[in-house]
LOTIPA-740143 format. One record per residue: x, y, z of N, C-alpha, C in turn; residue number from 1. Coordinates in steps of 0.02 Angstrom, whole numbers, plus 50000, padded with zeros to 5 digits. Each point is the difference from the previous one (the first is absolute). Layout:
REM residues N
[[X,Y,Z],[X,Y,Z],[X,Y,Z],NUM],
...
REM end
This chain:
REM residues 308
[[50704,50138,51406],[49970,49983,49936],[50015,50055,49949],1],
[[50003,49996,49941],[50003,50049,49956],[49912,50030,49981],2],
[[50007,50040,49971],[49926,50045,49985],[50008,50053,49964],3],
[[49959,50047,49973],[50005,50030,49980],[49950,50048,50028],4],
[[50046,50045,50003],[49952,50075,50070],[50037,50066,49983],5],
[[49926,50062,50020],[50023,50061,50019],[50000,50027,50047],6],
[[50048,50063,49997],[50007,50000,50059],[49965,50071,50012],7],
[[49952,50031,49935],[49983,50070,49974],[49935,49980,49963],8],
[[49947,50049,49992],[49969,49985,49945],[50042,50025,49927],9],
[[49964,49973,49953],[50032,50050,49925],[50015,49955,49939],10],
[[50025,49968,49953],[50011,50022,49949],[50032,49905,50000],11],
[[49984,49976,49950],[50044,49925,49999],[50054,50002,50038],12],
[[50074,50049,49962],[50035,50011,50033],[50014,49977,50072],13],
[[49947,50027,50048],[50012,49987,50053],[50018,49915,50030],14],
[[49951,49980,49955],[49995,49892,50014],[50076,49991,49993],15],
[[50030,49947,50056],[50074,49998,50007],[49987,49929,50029],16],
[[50046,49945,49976],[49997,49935,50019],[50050,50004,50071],17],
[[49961,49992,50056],[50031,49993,50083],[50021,49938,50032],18],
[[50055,50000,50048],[50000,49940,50043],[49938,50037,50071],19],
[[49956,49975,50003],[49965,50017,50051],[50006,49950,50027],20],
[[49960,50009,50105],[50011,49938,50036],[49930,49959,49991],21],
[[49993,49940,50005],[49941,49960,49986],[49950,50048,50039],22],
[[49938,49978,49979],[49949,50035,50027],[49962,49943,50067],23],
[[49966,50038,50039],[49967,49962,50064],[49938,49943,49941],24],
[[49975,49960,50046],[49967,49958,49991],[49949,50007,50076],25],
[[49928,50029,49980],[49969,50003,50052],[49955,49934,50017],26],
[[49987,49974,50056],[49952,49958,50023],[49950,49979,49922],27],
[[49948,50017,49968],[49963,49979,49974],[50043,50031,49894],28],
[[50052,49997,50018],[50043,50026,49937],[50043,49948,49956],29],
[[50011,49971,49938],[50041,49958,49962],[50047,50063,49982],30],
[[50045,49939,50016],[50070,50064,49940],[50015,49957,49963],31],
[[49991,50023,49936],[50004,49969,49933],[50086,50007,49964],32],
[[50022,49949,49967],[50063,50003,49971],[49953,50021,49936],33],
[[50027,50058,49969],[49964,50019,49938],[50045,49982,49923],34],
[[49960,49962,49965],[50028,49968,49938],[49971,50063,49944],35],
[[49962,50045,50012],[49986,50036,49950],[49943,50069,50021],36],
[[50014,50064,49979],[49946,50046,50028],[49948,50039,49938],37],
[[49966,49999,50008],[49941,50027,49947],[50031,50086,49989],38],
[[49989,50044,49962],[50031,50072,49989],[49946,49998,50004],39],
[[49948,50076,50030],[49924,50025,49988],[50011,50064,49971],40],
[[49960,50042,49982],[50006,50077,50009],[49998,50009,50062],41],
[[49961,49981,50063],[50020,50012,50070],[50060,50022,50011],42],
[[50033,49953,49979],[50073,49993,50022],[50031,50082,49992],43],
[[49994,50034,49933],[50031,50039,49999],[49939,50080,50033],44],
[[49942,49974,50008],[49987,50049,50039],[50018,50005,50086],45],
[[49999,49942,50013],[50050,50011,50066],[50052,50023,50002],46],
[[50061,49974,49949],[50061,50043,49987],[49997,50079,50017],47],
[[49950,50016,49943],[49990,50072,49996],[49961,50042,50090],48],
[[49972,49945,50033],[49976,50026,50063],[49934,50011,49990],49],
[[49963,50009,49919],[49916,49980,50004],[49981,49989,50059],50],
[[50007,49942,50038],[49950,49972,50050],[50044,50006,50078],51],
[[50047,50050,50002],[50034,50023,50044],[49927,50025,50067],52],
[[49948,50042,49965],[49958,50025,50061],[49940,49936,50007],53],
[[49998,49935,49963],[49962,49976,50001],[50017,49915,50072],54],
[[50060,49988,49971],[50008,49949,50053],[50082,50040,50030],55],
[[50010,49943,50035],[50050,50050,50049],[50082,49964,49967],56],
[[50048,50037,50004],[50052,49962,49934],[50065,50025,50057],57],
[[50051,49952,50010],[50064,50005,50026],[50056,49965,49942],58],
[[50044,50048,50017],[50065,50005,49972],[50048,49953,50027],59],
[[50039,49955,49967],[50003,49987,49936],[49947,49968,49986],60],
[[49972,50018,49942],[49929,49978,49965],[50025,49950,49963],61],
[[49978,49913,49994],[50003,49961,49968],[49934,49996,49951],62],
[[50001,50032,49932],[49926,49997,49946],[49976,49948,50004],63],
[[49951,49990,49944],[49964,49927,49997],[49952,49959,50044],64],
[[49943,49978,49974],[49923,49972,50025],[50007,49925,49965],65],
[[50056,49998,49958],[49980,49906,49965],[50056,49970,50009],66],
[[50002,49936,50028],[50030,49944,50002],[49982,49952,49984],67],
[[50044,49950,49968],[49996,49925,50006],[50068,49978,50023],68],
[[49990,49940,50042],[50070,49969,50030],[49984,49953,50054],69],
[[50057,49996,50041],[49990,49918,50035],[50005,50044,50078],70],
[[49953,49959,50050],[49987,50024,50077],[50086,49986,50027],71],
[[50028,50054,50001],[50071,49966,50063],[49983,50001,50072],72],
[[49944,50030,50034],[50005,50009,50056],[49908,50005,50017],73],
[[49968,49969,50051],[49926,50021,50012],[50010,50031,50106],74],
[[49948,50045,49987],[49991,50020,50085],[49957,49950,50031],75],
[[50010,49989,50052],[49957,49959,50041],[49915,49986,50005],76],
[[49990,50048,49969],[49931,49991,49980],[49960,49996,49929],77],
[[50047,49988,49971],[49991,49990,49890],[49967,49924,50029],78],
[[49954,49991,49969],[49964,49935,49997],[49999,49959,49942],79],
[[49986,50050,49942],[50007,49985,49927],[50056,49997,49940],80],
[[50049,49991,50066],[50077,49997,49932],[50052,49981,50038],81],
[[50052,49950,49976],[50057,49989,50047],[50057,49990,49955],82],
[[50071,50016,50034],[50035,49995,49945],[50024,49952,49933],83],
[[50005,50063,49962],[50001,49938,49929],[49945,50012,49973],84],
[[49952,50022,50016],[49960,50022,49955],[50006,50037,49932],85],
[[49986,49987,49946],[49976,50032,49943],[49957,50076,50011],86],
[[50004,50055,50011],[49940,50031,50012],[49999,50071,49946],87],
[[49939,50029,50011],[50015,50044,49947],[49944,50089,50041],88],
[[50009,50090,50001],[50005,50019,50057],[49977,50058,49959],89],
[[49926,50026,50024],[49999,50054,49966],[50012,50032,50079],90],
[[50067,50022,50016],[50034,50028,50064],[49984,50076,50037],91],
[[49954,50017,50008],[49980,50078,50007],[49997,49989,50077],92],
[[50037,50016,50031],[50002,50019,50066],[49953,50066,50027],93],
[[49987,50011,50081],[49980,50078,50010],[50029,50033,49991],94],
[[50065,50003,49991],[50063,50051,49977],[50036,50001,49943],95],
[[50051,50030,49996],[50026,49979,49928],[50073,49992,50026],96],
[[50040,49950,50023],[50074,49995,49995],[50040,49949,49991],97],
[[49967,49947,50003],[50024,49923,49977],[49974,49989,49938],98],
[[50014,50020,49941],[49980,49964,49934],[50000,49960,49975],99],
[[49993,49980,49937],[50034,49929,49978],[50032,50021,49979],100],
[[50052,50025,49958],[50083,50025,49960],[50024,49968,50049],101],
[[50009,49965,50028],[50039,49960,50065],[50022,49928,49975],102],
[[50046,49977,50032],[49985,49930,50000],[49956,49984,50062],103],
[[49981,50037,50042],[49955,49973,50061],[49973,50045,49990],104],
[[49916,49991,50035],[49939,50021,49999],[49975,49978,50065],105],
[[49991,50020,50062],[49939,49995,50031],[49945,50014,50004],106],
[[49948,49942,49970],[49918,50001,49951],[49965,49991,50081],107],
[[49961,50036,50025],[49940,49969,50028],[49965,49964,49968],108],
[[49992,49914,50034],[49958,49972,49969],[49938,50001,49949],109],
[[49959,50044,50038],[49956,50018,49964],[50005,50025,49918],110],
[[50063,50037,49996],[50045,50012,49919],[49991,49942,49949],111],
[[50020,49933,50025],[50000,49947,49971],[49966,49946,49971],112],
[[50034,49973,49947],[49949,49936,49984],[50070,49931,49944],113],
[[49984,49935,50008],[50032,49967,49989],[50013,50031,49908],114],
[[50061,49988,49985],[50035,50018,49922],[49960,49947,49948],115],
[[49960,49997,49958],[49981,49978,49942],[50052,49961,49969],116],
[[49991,49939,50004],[50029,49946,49975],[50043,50004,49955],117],
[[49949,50028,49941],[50013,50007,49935],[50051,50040,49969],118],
[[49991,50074,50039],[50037,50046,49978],[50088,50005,50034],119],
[[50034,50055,49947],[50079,50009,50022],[49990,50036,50045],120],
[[50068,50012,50026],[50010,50033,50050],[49990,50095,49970],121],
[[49987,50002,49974],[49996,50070,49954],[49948,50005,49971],122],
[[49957,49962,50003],[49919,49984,49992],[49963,50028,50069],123],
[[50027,49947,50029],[49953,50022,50085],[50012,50050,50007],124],
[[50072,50029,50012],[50023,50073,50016],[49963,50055,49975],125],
[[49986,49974,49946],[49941,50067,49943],[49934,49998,50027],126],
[[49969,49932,50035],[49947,50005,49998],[49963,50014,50071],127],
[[50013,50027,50055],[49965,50025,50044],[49961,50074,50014],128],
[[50035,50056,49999],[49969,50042,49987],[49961,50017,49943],129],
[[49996,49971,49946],[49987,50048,49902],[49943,49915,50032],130],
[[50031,49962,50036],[49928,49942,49971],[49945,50011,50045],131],
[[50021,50020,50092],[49956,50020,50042],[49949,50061,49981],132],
[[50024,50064,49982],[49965,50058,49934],[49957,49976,49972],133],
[[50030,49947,49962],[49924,49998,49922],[49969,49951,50033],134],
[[50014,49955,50052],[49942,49958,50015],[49950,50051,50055],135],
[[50033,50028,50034],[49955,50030,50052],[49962,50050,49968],136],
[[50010,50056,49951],[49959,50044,49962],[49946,49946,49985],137],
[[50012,49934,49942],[49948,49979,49973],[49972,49954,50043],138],
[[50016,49997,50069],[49944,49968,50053],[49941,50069,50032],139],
[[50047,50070,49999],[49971,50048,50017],[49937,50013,49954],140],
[[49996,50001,49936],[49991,50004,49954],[49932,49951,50003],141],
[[50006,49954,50019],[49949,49928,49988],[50005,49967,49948],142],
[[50080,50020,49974],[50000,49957,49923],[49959,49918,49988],143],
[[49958,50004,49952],[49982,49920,49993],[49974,49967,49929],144],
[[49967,49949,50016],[49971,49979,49924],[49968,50041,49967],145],
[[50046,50011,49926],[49938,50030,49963],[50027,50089,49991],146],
[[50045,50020,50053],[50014,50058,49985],[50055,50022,49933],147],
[[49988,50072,49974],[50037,50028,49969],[50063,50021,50048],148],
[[50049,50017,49989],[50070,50013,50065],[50036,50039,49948],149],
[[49994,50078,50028],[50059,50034,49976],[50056,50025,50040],150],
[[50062,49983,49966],[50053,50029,50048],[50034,50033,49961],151],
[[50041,50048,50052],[50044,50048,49964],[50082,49979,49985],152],
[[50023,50013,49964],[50088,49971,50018],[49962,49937,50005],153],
[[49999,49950,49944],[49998,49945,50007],[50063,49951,49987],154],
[[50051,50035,49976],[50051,49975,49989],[50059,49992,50058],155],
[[49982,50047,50048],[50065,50022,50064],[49980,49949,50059],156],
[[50024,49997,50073],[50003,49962,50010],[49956,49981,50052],157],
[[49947,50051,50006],[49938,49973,50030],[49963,49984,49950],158],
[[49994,50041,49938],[49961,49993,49948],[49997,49916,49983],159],
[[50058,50002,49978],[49989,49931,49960],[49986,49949,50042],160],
[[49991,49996,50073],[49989,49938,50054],[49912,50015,49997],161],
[[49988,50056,49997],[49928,50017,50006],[49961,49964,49963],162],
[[50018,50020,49941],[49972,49952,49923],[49992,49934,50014],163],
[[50055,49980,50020],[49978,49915,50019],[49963,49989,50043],164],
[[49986,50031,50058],[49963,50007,50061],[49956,50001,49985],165],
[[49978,50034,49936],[49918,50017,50012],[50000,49956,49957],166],
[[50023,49976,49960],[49997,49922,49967],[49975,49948,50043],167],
[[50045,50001,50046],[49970,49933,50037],[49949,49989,50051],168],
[[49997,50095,50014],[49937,50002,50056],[49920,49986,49939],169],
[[50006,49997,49944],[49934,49981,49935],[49979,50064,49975],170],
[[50044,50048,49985],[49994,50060,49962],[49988,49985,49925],171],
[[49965,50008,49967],[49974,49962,49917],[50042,50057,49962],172],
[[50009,50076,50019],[50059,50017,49960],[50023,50030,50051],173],
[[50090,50028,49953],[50034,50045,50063],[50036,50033,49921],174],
[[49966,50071,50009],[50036,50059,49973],[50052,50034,50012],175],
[[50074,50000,49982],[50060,50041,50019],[50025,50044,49962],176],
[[50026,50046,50034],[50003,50051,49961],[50106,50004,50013],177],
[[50008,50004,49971],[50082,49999,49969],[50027,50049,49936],178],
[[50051,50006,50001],[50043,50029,49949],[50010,49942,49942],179],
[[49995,50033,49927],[49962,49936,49949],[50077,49968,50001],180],
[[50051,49999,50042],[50067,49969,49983],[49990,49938,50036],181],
[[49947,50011,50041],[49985,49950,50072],[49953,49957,49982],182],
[[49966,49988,49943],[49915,49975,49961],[50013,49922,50011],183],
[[50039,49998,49980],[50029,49915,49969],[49998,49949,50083],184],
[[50031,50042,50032],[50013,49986,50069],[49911,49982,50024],185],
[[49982,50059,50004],[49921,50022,50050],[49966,49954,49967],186],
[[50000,49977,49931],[49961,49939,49953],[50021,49949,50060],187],
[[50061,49971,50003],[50023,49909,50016],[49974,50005,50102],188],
[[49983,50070,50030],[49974,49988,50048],[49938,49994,50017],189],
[[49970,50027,49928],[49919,49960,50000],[49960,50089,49997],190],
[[50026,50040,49976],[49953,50050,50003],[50002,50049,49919],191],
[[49955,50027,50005],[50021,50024,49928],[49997,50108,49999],192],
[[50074,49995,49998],[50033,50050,50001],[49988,50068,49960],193],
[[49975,50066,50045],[49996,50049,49979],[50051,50056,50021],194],
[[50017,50041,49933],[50049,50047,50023],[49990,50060,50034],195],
[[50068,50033,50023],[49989,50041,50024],[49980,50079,49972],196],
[[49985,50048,50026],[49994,50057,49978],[49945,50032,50001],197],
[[50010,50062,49965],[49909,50037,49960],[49971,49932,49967],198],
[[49952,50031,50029],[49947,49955,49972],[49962,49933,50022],199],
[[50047,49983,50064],[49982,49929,50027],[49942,49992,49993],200],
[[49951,50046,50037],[49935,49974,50025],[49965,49982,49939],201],
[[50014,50015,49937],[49968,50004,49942],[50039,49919,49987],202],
[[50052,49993,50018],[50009,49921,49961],[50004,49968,50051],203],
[[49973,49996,50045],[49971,49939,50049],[49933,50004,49994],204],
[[49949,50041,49995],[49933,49985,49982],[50019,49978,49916],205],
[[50037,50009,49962],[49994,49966,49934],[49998,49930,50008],206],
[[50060,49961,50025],[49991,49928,50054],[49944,49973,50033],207],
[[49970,50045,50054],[49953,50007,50052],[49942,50039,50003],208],
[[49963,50011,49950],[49973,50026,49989],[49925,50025,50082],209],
[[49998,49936,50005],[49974,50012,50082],[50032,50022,50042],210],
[[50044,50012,50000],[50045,50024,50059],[50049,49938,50025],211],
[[50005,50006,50067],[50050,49934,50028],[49937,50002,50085],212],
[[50022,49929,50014],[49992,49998,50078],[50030,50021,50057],213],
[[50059,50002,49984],[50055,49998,50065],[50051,50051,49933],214],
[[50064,50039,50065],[50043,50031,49980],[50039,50006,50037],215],
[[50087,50010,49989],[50031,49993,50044],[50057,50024,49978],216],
[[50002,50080,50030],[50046,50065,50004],[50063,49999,50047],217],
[[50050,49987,49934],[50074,50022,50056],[50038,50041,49986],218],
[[49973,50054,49966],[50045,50065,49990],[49974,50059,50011],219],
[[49932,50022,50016],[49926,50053,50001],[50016,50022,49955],220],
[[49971,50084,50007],[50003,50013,49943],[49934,49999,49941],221],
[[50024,50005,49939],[49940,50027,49958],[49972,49917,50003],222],
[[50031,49933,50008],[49973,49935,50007],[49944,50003,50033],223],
[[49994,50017,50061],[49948,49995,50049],[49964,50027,49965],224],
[[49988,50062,50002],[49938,50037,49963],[49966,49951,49935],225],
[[50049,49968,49954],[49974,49975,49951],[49967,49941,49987],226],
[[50052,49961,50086],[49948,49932,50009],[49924,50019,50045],227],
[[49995,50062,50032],[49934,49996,50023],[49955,50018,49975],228],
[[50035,50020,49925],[49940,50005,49937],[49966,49935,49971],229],
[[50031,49943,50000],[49987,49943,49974],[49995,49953,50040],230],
[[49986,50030,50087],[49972,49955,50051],[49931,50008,50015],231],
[[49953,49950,50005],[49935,49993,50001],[49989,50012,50076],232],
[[50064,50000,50031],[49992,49972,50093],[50063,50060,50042],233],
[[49998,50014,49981],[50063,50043,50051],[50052,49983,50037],234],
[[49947,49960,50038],[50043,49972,50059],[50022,49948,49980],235],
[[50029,49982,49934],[50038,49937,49964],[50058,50029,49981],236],
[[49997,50071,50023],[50059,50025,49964],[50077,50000,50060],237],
[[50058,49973,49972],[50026,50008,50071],[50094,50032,49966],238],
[[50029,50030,50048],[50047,50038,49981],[50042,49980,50056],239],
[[50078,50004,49998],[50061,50014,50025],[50033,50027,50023],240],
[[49961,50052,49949],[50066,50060,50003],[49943,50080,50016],241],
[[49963,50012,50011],[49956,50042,50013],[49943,49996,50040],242],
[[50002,50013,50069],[49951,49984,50045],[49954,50045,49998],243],
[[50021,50067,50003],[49939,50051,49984],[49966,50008,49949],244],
[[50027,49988,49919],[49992,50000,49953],[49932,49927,49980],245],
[[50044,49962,50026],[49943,49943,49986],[49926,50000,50044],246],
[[50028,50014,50063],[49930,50005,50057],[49944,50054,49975],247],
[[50014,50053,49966],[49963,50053,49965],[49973,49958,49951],248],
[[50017,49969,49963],[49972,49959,49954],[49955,49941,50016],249],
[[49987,49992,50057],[49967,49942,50024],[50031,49942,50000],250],
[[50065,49971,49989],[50062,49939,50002],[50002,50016,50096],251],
[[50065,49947,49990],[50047,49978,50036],[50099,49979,49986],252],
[[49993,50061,50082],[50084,50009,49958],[50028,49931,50061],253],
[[50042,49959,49955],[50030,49935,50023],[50092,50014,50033],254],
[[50012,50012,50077],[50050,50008,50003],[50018,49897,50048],255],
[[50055,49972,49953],[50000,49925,50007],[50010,49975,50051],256],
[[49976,49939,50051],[49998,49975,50080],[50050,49958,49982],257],
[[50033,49972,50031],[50028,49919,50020],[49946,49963,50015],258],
[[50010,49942,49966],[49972,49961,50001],[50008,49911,49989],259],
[[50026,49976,50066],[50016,49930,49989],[49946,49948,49930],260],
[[49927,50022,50044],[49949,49957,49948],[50003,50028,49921],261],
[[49997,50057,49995],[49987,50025,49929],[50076,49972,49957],262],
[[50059,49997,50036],[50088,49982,49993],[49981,49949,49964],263],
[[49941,49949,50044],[50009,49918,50007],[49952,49991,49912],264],
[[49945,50045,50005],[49982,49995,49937],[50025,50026,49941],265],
[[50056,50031,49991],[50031,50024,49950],[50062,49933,49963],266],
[[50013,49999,50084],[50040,49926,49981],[49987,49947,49968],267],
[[49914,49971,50035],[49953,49954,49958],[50028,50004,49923],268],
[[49972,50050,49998],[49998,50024,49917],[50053,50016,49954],269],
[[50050,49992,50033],[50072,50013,49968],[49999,49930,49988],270],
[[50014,49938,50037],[49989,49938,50012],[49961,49950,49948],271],
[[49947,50036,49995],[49959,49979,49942],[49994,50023,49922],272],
[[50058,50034,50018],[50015,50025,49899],[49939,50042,49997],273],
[[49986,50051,50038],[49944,50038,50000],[50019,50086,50022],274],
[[50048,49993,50017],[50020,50079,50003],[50088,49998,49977],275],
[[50039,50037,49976],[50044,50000,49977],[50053,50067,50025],276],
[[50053,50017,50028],[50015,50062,50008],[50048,50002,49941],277],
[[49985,50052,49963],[50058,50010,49928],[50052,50037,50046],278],
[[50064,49980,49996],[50080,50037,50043],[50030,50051,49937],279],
[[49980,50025,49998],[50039,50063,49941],[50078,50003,49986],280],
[[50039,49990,50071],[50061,50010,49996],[50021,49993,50092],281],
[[50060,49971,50007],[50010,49977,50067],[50059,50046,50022],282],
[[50036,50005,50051],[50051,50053,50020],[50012,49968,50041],283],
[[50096,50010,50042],[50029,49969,50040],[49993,50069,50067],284],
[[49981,49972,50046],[50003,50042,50055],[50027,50068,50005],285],
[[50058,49974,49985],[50033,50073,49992],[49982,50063,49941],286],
[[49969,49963,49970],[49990,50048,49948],[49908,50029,50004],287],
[[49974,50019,50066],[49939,50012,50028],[49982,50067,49958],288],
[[50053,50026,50016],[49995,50068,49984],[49966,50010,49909],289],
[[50030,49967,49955],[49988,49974,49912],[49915,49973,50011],290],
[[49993,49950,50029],[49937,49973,49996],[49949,50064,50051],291],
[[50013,50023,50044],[49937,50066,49986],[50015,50069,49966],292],
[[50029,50003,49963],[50011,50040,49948],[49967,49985,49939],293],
[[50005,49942,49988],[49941,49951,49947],[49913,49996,50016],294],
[[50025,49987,50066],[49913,49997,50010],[49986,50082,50010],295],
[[50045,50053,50002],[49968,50047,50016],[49980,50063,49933],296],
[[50042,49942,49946],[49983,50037,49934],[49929,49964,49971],297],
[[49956,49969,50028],[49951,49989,49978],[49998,49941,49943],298],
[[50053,49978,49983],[49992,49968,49927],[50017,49928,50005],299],
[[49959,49949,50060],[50031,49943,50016],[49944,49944,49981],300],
[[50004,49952,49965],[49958,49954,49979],[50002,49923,50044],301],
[[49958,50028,50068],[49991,49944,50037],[50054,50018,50053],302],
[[50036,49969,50045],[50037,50027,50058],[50082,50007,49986],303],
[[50019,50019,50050],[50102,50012,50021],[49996,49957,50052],304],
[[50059,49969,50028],[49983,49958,50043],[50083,49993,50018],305],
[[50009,50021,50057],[50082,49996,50035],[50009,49939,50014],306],
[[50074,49970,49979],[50032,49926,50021],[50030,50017,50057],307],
[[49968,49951,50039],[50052,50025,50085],[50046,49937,50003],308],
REM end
């Protein structure tokens, strides 16, 4: 199969489009023909070896946690998918060496959930990891009727799935905070957009003058501190990207599960003209290396999403 793998940690550079040999297919495992892969920031902190002491990683390293694409092959014990399937894969194995940059993927079932009707193939692809994130924070969270919902980066590509999320879980507002180039955008997803910088906390209580209910941190930082000023509850506060930082604060830091059921409800809702993934810009396989260079400059409105 072709893929794209290192064979080093380090630097884009390193990402090189490979003939590798297909990957195994274990007993309770789909190997997916992949039509499209989600880019995360993950992605390029694995590159870099970030999570090198955290899960266990072999060389050649195939990147990537998102797929969408069709089942070519099931193990003898997949119950819930047979070939030909539509499916779509937030793919996180115990290890890190079969990615999606592949055209094959071996997903443990459990990874999976049927592909949303509705959406492209570069839709689904965007939406497993950035959609599993903002739904699971705002289940962590207890998002519900009636709440205020602030998120950070409401424009990027957990951000902006979040906004709708807490839309549809009966959030009465959802506050985002964006760069004012991004306003227009954070408006048509249903939230009403605050900028960034000095001074936030002063122009979200201008908005919110009560504070908010729920909050939901994906960069730490001076954010956290400023949403647990304008949390009535603490433990509504939930973060990403700072586990120590937030737990001092009384939150919850959200690192994202697989999840077939939560997959199945994201899908619902894609389905129903109720969640939307905005695709920023798409890239051909080979060009892996360009699309996390993009996502790793911070400045992406909604997802990158590789054509396999």
């Amino acid at each position: 199969m072709k893929a794209i793998a290192i064979d080093a940690y380090g630097s884009a550079d390193e990402l090189a489009l490979r003939e590798l040999p297909d990957p195994p297919v274990g007993p309770d495992t789909v190997l997916v023909r992949v039509r499209a892969a989600g880019v995360n920031p993950v992605d390029w902190k694995v590159r870099e070896g970030n999570l090198a002491r955290a899960m266990p990683s072999h060389f050649p390293l195939v990147p990537g946690w998102d797929a969408a694409g069709v089942v070519a092959a099931a193990g003898p014990a997949v119950t819930g998918f047979a070939v030909g399937d539509e499916v779509i894969g937030y793919v996180r194995r115990d290890d890190i060496q079969y990615g999606t940059y592949a055209e094959l993927v071996p997903a443990p079932e459990r990874t999976l959930a049927d592909k949303p009707v509705q959406a492209s193939w570069a839709e689904a692809g965007g939406l497993p990891l950035a959609g599993l994130t903002a739904y699971q924070a705002l289940q962590l969270a207890r998002t519900g009727a009636g709440d205020t919902v602030l998120v950070h980066g409401a424009s990027g590509g957990v951000g902006h799935l979040a906004v709708q999320l807490a839309r549809a879980l009966g959030a009465h507002r959802v506050i985002g905070t964006a760069s004012e180039a991004n306003h227009d955008f954070v408006r048509a997803l249903g939230a009403e957009p605050v900028s960034y910088g000095d001074g936030l906390l002063d122009r979200i209580r201008a908005v919110a003058p009560d504070g908010v209910d729920v909050a939901l941190d994906l960069f730490g930082g001076e954010a956290l501190d400023i949403s647990a000023q304008l949390l009535s509850r603490p433990a509504r506060l939930i973060s990403t990207a700072a586990p120590e930082h937030v737990t001092r604060l009384g939150g919850s830091y959200l690192f994202v599960k697989p999840s077939t059921a939560d997959l199945t409800v994201l899908a619902g809702l894609v389905d129903a003209d109720r969640l939307t993934v905005h695709v920023a810009r798409t890239f051909p396989l080979a060009e892996a290396a360009e699309a996390q260079r993009l996502v790793e400059s911070g400045h992406v409105r909604g997802k990158v999403v590789l054509e396999v």
